[in-house]
C-alpha distance (Angstrom), angle and dihedral (degrees) to the residues before:
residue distance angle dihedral
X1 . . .
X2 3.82 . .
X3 3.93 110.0 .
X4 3.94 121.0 -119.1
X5 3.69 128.4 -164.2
X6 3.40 131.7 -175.8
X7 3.50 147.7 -135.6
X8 3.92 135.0 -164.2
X9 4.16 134.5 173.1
X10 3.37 124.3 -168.0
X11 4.54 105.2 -173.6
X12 3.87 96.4 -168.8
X13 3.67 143.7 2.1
X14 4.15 92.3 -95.3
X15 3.47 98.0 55.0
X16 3.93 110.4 129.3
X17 3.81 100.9 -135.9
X18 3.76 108.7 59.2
X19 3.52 120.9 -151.0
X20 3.71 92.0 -112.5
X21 3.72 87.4 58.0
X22 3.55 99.2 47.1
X23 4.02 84.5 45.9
X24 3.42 85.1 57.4
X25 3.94 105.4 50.9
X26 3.90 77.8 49.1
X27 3.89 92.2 61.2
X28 3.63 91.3 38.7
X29 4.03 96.6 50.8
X30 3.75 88.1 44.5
X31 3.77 96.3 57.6
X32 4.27 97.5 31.5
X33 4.37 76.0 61.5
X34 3.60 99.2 39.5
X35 4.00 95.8 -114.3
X36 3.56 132.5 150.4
X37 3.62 120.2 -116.4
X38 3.71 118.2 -149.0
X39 3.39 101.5 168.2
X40 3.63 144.5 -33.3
X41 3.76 119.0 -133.1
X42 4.24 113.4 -154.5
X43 4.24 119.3 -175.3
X44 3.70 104.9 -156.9
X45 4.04 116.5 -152.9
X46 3.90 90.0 7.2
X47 3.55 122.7 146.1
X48 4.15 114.4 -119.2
X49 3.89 85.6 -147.2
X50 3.79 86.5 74.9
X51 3.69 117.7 86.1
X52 3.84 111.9 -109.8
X53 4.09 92.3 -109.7
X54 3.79 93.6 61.2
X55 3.66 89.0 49.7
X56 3.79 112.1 95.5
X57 3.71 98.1 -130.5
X58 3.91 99.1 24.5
X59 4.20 83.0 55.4
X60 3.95 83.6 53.2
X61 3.84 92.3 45.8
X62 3.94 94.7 53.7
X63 4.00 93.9 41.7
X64 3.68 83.2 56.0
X65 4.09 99.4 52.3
X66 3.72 128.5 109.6
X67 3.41 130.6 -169.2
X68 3.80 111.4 -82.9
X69 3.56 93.0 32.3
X70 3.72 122.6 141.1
């Protein structure tokens, strides 16, 4: 089973999509495709103008992939 992890950012308190939404479509797209979640990574009050590597989480996220990971 190929191995999926996710990633959500929320930048400020009245964003629309919450990061347990987002978390959620994650989850939901991983099992409507047969993928195996092994973990979703979510930055809270992060800019998007940072790259994902100087993000706490996203840095966490791209330590974590393996090749064939979606």
């Amino acid at each position: 089973m190929t191995r999926m992890l996710g990633y959500a950012r929320v930048s400020t308190g009245k964003q629309e999509t919450s990061a347990a939404l987002q978390e959620s479509r994650l989850l939901e797209y991983a099992a409507k495709h047969g993928l195996e979640m092994v973990g979703v990574f979510v930055d809270q009050d992060v800019s998007g103008g940072r790259p994902l590597k100087q993000r706490p989480q996203g840095k966490r996220l791209w330590d974590e992939l393996q090749r064939g990971d979606t």
